[in-house]
C-alpha positions as a LaTeX table, in Angstrom:
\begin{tabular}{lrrr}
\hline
Residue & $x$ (\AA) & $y$ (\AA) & $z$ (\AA) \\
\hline
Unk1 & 0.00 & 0.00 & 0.00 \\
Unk2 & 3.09 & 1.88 & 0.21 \\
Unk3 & 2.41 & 2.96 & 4.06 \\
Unk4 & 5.23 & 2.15 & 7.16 \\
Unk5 & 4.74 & 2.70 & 10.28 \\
Unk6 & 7.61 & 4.96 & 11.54 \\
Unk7 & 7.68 & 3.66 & 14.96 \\
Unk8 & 4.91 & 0.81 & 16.30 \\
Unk9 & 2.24 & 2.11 & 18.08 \\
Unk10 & 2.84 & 5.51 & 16.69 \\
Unk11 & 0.24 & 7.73 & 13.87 \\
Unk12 & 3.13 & 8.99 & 11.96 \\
Unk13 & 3.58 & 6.59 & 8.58 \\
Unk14 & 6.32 & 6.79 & 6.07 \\
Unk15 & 5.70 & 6.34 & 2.02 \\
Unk16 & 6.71 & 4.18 & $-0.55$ \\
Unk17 & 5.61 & 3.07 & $-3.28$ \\
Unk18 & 2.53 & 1.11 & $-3.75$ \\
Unk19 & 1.88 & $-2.19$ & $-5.40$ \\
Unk20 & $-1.45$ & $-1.50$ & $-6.10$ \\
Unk21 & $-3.55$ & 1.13 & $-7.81$ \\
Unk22 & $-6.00$ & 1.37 & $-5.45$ \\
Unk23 & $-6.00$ & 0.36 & $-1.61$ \\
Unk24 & $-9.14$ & 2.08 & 0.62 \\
Unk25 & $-8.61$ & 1.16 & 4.07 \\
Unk26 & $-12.17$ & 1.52 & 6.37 \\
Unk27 & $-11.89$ & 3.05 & 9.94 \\
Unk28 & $-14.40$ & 2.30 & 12.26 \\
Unk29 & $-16.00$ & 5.74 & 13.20 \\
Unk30 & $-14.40$ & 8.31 & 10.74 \\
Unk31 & $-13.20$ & 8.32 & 7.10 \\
Unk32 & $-11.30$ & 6.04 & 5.52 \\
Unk33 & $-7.92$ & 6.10 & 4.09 \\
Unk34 & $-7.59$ & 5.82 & 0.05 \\
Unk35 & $-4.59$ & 5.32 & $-1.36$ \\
Unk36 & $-4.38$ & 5.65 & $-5.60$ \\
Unk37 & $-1.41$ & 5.09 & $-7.53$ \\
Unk38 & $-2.56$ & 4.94 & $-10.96$ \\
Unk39 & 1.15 & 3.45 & $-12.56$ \\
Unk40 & 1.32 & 0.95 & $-9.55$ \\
Unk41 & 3.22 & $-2.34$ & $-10.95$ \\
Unk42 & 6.79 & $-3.90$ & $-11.35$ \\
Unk43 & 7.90 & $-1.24$ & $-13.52$ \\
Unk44 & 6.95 & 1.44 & $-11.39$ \\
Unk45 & 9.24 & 1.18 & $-8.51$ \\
Unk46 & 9.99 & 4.79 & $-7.27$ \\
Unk47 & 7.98 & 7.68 & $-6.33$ \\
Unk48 & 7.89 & 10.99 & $-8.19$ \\
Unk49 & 5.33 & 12.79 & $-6.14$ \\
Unk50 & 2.30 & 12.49 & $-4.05$ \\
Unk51 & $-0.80$ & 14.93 & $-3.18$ \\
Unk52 & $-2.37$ & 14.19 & 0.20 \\
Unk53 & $-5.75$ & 15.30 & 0.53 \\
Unk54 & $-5.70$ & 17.03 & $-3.20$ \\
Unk55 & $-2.63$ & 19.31 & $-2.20$ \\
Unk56 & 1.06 & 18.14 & $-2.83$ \\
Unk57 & 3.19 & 16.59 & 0.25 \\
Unk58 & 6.79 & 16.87 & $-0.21$ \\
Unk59 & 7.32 & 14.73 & 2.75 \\
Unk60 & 8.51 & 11.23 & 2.83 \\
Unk61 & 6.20 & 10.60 & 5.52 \\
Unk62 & 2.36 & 11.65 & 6.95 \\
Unk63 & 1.90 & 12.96 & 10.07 \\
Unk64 & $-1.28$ & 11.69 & 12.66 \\
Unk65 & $-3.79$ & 13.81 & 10.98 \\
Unk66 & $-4.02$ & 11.18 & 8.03 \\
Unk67 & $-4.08$ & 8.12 & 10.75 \\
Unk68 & $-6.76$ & 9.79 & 12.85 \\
Unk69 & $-8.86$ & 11.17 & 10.75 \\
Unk70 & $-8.33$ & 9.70 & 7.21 \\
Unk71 & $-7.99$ & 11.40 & 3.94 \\
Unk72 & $-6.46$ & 10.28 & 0.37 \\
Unk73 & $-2.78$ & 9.98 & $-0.48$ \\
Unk74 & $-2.14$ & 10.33 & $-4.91$ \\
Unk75 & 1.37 & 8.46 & $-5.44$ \\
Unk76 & 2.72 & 9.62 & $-9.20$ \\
Unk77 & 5.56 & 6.42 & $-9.42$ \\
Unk78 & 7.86 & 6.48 & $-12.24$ \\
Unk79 & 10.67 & 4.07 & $-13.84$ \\
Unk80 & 13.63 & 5.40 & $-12.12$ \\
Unk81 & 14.78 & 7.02 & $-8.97$ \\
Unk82 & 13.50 & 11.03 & $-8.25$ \\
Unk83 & 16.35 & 12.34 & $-6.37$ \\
Unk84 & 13.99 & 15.72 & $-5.93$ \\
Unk85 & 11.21 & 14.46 & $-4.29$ \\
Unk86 & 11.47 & 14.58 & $-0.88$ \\
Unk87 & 14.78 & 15.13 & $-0.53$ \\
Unk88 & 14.65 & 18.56 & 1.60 \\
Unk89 & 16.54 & 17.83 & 5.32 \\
Unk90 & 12.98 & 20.05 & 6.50 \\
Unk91 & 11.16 & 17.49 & 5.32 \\
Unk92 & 12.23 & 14.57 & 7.07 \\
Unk93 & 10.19 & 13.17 & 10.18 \\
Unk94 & 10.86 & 15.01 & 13.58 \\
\hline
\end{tabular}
């Protein structure tokens, strides 16, 4: 699905790619969680960008806000390695 929990236990998640194109995970009481990655597949290894919640995240990870109260993560995955996306030292988890 191309989620990781940082640390067990914990709301913050770090992203990779996904396998699959679409993934929709329910949450009991609240919204779910829909992860699209429209080029998902063997040949589509690395990730380019991603919008979370229609605006673009920069971030290599999501913070609680997407664990608690849901939302949609966009992956755009392409062919080869981005060394720009998410690559800024601000961006990295606290």
């Amino acid at each position: 699905m191309g989620l990781y929990p940082r640390t067990p236990g914990s709301a913050d998640l770090l992203l990779g790619a996904p396998v699959f194109e679409r993934a929709v995970l329910d949450r009991p009481h609240g919204t779910g969680i829909t992860i699209t990655a429209a080029a998902a597949g063997a040949a589509h290894r690395y990730v380019e960008s991603v919008r979370l919640n229609g605006r673009a995240h920069d971030a290599s990870w999501a913070g609680p806000p997407l664990t608690l109260r849901g939302g949609t993560l966009a992956f755009g995955l392409v062919d080869r390695p981005d060394t720009r996306w998410a690559t800024d030292p601000s961006g990295l988890p606290e």
